[in-house]
TORFI-634417 format. One record per atom (N, C-alpha, C): residue in one letter; atom name; x, y, z. Coordinates in steps of 0.001 Angstrom, whole numbers, always signed. Example, Ala and Ser with C-alpha at 12.3 -4.5 7.8 and 13.67 -1.06 7.14 Angstrom:
2
{node 'a', 'N', {+13190, -5690, +7800}}
{node 'a', 'CA', {+12300, -4500, +7800}}
{node 'a', 'C', {+13200, -3300, +7800}}
{node 's', 'N', {+12850, -2250, +7080}}
{node 's', 'CA', {+13670, -1060, +7140}}
{node 's', 'C', {+12900, +30, +7870}}
END
This chain:
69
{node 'x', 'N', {+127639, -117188, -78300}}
{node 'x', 'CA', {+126220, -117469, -78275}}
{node 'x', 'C', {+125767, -117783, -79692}}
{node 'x', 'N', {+124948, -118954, -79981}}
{node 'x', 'CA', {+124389, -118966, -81280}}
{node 'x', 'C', {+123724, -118638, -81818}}
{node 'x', 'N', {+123922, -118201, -83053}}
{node 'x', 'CA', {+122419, -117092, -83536}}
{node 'x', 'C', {+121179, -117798, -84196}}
{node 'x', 'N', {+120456, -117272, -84564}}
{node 'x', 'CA', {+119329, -118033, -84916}}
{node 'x', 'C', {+119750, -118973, -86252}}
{node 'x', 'N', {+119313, -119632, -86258}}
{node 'x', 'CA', {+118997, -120806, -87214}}
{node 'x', 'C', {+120424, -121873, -87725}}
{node 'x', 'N', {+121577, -121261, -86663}}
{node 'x', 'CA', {+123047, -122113, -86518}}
{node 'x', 'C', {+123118, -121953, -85071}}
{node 'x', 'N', {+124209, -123415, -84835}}
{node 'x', 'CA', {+124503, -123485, -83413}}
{node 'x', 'C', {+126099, -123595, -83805}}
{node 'x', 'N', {+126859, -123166, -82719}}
{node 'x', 'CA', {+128225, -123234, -83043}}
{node 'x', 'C', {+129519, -123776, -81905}}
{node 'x', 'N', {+130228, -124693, -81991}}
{node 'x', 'CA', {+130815, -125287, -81212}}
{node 'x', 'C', {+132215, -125782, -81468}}
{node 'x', 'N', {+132786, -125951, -80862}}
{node 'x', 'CA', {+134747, -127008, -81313}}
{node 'x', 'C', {+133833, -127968, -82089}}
{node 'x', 'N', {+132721, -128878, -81247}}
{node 'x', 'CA', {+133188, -130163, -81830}}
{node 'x', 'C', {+132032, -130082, -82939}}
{node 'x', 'N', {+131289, -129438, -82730}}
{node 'x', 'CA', {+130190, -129241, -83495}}
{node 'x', 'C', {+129373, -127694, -83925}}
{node 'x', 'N', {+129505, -127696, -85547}}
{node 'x', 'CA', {+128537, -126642, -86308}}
{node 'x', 'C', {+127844, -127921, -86806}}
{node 'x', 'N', {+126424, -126598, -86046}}
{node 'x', 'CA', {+125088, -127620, -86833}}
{node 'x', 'C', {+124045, -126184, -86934}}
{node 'x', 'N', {+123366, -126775, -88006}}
{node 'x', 'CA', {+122208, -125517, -89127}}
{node 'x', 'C', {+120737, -126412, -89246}}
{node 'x', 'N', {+119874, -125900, -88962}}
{node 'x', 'CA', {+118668, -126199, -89861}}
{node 'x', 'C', {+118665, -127157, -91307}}
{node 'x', 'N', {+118404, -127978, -90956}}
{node 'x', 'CA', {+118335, -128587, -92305}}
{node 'x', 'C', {+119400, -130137, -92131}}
{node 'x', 'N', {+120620, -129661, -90969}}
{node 'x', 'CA', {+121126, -130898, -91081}}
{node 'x', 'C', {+120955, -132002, -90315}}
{node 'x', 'N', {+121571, -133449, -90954}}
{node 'x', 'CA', {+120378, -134783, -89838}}
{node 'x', 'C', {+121902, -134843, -88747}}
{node 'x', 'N', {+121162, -135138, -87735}}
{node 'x', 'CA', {+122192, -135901, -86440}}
{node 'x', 'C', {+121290, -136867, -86213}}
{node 'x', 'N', {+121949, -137795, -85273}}
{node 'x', 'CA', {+121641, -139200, -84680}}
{node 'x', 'C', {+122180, -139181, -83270}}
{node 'x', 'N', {+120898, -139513, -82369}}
{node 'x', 'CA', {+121342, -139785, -81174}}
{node 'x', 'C', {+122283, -140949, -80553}}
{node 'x', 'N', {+123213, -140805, -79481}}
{node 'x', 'CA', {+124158, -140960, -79532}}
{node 'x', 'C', {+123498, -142522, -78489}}
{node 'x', 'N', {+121802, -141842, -77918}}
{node 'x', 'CA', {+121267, -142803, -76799}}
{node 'x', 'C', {+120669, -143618, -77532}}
{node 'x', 'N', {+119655, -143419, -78225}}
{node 'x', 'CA', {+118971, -144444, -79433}}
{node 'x', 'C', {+119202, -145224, -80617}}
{node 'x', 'N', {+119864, -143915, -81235}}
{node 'x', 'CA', {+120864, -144390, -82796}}
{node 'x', 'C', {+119720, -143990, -84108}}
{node 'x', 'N', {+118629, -143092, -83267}}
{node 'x', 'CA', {+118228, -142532, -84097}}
{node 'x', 'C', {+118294, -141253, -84826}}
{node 'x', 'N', {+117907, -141330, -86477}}
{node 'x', 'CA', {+118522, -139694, -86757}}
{node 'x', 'C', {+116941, -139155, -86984}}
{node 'x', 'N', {+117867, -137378, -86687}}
{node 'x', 'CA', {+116517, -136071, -86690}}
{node 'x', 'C', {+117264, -135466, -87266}}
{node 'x', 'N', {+116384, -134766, -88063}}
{node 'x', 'CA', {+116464, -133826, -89283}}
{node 'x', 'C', {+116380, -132139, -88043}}
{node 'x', 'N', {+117237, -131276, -88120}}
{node 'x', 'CA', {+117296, -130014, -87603}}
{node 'x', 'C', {+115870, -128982, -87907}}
{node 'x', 'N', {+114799, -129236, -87752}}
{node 'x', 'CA', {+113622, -128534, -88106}}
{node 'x', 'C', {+113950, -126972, -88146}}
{node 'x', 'N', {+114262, -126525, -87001}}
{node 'x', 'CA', {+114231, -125288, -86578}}
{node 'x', 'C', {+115276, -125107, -84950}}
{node 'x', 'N', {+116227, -123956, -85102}}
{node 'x', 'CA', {+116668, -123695, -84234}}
{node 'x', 'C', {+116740, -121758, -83776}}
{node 'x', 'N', {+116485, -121275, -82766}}
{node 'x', 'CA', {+115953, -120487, -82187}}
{node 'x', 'C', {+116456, -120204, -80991}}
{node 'x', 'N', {+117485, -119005, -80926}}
{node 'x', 'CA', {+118551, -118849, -79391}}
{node 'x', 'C', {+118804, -119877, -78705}}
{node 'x', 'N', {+118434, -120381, -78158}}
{node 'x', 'CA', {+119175, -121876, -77586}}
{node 'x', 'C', {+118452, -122813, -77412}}
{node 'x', 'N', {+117161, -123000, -78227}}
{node 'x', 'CA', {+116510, -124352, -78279}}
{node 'x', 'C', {+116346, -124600, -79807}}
{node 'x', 'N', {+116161, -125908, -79715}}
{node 'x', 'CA', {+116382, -126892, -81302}}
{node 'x', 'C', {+115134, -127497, -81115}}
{node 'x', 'N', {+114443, -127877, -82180}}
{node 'x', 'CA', {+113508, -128593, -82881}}
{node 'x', 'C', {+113904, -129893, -83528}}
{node 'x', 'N', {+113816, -131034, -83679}}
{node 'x', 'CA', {+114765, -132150, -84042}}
{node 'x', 'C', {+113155, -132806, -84118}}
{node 'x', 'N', {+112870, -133832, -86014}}
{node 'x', 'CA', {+111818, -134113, -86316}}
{node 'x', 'C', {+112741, -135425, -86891}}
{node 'x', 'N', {+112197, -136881, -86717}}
{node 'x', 'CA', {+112660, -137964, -87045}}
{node 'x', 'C', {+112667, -138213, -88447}}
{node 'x', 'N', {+113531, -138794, -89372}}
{node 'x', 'CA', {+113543, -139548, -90392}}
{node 'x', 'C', {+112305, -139817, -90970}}
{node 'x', 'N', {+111388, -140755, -90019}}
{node 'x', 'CA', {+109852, -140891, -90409}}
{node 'x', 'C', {+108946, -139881, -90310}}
{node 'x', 'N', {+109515, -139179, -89391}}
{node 'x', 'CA', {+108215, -138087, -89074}}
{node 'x', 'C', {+107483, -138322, -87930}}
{node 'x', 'N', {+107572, -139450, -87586}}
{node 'x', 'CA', {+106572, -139895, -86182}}
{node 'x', 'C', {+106917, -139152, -84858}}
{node 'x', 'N', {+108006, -138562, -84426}}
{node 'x', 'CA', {+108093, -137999, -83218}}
{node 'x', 'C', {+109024, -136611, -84006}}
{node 'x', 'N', {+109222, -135690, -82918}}
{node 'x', 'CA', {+109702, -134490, -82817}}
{node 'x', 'C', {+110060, -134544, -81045}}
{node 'x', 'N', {+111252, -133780, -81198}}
{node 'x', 'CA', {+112222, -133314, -79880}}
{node 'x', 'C', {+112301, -131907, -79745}}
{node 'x', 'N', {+112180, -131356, -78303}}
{node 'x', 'CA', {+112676, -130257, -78546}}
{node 'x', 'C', {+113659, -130270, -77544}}
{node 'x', 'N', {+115066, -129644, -77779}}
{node 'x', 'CA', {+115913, -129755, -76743}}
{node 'x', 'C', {+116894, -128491, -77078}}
{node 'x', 'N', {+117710, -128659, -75796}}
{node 'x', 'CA', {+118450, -127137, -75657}}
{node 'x', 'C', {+119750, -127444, -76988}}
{node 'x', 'N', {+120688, -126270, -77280}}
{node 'x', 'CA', {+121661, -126942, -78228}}
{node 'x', 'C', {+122344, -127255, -78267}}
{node 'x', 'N', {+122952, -126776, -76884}}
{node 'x', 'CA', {+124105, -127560, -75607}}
{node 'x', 'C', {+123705, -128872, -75992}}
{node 'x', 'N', {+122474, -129455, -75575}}
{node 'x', 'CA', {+122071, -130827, -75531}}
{node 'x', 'C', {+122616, -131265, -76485}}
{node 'x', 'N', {+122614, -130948, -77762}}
{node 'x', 'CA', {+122937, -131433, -78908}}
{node 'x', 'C', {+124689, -131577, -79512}}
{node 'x', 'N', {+125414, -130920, -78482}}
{node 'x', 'CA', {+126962, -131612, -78383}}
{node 'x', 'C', {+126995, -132340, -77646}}
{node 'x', 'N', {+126630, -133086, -76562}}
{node 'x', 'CA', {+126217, -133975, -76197}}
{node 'x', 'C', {+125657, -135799, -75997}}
{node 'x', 'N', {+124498, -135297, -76887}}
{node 'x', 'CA', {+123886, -136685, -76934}}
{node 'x', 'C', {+123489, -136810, -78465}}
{node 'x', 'N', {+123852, -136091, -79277}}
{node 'x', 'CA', {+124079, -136044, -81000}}
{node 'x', 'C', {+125439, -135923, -81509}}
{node 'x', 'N', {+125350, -136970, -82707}}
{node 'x', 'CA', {+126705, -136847, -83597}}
{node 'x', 'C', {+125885, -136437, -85138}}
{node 'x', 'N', {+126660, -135557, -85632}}
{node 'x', 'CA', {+126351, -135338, -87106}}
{node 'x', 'C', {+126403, -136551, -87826}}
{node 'x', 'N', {+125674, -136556, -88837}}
{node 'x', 'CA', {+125371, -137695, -89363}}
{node 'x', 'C', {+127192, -137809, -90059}}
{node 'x', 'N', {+127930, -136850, -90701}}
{node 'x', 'CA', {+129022, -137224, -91538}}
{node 'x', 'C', {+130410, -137388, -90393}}
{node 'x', 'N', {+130014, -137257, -88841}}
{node 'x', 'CA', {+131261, -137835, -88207}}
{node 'x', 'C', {+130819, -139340, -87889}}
{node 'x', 'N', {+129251, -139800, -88180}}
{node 'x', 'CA', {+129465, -141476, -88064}}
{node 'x', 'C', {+129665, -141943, -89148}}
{node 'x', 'N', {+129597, -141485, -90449}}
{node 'x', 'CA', {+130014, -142174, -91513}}
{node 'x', 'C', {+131496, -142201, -91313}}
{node 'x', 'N', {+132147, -141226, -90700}}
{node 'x', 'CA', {+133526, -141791, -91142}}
{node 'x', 'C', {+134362, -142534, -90320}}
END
């Protein structure tokens, strides 16, 4: 189970603070806040905010440093 403010997974550790990019749009969100099993996800610009479970986020997010490589 993940504790507050990290989520933890095989394919994915993700923390507050780090950007992912959706895997449906190709847009990236900055990790606002994460909280027992829901995430906060606030865009690049700032114009929208997500809130989604963190499951969701192995899923339909890649860390920004597995698309750079």
């Amino acid at each position: 189970m993940a504790g507050k403010g990290k989520m933890g997974g095989s394919a994915m550790e993700t923390k507050e603070g780090d950007t992912v990019r959706s895997i449906l749009n190709g847009v990236e969100y900055k990790i606002k806040k994460i909280v027992e099993k829901m995430a906060v996800l606030e865009s690049q610009d700032g114009k929208s905010k997500i809130i989604t479970e963190v499951d969701a986020l192995k899923i339909f997010y890649r860390d920004k440093e597995d698309l750079q490589a």
